[in-house]
C-alpha positions as CSV (number, residue, x, y, z in Angstrom):
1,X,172.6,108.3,161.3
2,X,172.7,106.3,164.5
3,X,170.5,104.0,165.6
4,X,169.6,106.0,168.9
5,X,168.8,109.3,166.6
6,X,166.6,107.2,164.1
7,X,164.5,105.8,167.4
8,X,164.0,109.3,168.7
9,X,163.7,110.2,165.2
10,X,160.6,107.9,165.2
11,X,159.3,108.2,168.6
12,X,159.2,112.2,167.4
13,X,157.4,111.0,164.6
14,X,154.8,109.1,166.3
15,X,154.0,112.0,168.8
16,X,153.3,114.0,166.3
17,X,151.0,111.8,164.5
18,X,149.2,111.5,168.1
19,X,149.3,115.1,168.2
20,X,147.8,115.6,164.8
21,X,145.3,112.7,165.1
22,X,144.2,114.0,168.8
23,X,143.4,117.2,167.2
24,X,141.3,116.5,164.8
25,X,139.6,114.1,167.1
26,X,138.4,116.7,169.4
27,X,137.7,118.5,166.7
28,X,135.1,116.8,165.6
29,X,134.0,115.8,168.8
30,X,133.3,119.6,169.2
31,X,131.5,119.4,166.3
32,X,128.9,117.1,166.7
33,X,128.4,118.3,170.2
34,X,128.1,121.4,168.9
35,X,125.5,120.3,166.4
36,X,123.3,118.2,168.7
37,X,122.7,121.1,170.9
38,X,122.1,123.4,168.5
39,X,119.4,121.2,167.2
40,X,117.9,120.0,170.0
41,X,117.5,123.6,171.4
42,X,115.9,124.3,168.4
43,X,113.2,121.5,167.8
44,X,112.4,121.5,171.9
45,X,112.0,124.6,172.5
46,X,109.9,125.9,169.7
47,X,106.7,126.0,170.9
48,X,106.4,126.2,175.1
49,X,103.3,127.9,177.1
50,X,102.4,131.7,176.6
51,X,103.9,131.3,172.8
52,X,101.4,132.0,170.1
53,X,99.9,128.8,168.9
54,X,101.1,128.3,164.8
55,X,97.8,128.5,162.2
56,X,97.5,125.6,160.0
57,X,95.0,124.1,157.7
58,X,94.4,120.5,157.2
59,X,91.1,118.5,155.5
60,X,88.8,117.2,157.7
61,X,88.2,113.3,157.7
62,X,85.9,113.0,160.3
63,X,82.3,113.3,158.7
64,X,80.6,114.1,161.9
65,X,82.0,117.5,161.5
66,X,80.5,119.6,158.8
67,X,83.7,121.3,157.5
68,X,85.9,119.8,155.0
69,X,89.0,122.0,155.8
70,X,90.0,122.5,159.6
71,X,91.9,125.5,159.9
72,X,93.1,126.7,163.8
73,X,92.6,130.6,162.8
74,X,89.0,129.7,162.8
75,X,88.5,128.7,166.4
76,X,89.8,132.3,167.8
77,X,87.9,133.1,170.7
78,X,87.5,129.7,171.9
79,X,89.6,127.4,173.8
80,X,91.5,124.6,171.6
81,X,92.6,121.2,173.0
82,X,95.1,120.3,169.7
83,X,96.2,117.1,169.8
84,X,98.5,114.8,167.4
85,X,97.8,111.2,167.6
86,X,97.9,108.0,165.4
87,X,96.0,105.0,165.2
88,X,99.1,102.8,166.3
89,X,99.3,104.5,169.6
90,X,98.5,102.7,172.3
91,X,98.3,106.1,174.9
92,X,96.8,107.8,171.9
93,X,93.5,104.6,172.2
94,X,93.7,105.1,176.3
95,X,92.7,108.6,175.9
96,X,90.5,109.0,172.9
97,X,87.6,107.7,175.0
98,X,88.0,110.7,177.9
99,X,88.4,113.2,174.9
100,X,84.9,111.9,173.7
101,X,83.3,111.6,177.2
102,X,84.1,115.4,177.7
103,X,83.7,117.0,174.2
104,X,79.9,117.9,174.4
105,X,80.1,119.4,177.5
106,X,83.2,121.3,177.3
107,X,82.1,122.1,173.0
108,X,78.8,124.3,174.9
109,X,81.4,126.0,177.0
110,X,83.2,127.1,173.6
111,X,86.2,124.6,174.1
112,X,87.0,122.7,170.3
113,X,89.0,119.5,170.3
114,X,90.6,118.9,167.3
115,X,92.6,115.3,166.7
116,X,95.6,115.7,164.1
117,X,96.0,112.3,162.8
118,X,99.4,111.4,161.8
119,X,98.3,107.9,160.3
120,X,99.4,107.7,156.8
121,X,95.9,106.2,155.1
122,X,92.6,107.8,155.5
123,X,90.8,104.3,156.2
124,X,92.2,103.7,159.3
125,X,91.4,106.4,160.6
126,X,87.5,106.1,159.0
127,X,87.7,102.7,161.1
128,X,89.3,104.5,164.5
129,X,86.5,107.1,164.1
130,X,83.9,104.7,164.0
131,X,84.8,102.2,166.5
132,X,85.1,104.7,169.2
133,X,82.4,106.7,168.0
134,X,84.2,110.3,167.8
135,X,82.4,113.6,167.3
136,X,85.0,116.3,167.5
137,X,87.6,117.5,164.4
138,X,89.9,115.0,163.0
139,X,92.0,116.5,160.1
140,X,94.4,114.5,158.7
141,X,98.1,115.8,158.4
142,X,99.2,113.4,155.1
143,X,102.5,115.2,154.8
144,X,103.3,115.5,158.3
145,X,103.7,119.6,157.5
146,X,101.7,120.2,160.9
147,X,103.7,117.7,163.1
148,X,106.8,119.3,161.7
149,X,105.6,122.4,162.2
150,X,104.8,121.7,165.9
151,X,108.5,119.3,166.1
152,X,105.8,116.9,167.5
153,X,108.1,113.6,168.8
154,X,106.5,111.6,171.3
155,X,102.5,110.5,171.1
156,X,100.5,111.9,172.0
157,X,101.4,115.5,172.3
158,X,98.9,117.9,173.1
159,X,98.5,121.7,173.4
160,X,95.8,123.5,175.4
161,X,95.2,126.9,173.2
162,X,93.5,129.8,175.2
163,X,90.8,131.5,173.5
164,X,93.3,134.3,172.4
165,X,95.4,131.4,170.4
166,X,98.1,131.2,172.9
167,X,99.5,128.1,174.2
168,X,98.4,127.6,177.7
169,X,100.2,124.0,178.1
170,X,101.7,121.3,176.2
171,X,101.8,117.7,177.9
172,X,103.5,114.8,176.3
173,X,102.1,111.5,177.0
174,X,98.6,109.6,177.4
175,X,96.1,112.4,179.9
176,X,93.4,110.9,182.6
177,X,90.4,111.9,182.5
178,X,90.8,114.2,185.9
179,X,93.9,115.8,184.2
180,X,92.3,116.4,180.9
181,X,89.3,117.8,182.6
182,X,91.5,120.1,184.6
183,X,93.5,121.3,181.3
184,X,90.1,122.1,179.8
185,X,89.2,124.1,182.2
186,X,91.7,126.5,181.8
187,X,91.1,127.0,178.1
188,X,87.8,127.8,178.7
189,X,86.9,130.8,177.3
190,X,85.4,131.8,180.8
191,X,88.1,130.4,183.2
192,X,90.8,132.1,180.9
């Protein structure tokens, strides 16, 4: 064999193996695009507004409240602010005082706040509780089954419940006062 036929021999060679290796390449590019949007499609939009709001049932670590378990099936015919939080949250502290501010007024309108904590020991939250003095439901989701079951991400995340248990909004982030007020509103079981 000559030496020009073993050179195009080998140049033959090589474009195959960048044929082959290109292949699999967008292959697996495919793939894992594939697979990142069919997750994130799943986890983000599982739960948006008008969807009916999952039941769940949790202990109660919050001994201002009379009930050991807090279940969400139990609050039907009033409006549900449901929010996920953790002690290590710094949005989660901004807004904890507003949510207390507005809880005995909005709790005579038939609005119930209830403050999943996602903390992983029960003293901390006994310490947050006291420091800032809260009144309202604070189960405590040990196993994270209610934040998975809510694909809860960022924290805070909170869901405004109508009285008829569907989800009027879900915001993402720290609320003001004015926009917490405003979201209470509409899950009261008057204004809804």
């Amino acid at each position: 064999m000559s030496r020009e036929a073993r050179d195009i021999q080998k140049q033959k060679k090589k474009r195959n193996r960048f044929i082959f290796r290109s292949s699999i390449l967008v292959v697996l590019v495919g793939a894992v695009i594939f697979a990142l949007f069919s997750n994130s499609k799943d986890e983000d939009e599982i739960y948006r507004a008008g969807d009916a709001a999952p039941d769940f049932q949790l202990t109660q670590v919050n001994d201002a409240v009379d009930e050991d378990i807090t279940q969400l099936s139990d609050f039907e015919g009033k409006g549900v602010m449901l929010n996920f939080w953790a002690t290590w949250c710094g949005p989660c502290k901004d807004e904890m005082p507003y949510m207390q501010e507005l809880y005995p007024e909005y709790k005579e309108k038939g609005v119930e706040i209830v403050a999943v904590s996602l903390d992983g020991t029960e003293l901390v939250i006994d310490n947050f509780i006291e420091d800032y003095g809260l009144t309202f439901a604070i189960p405590h989701d040990t196993n994270s089954d209610v934040r998975d079951l809510y694909r809860i991400k960022p924290m805070p995340t909170t869901f405004f419940i109508n009285p008829d248990g569907t989800i009027n909004e879900v915001v993402q982030g720290a609320l003001t006062l004015e926009r917490l007020e405003g979201h209470l509103d509409a899950i009261t079981p008057d204004a809804s």
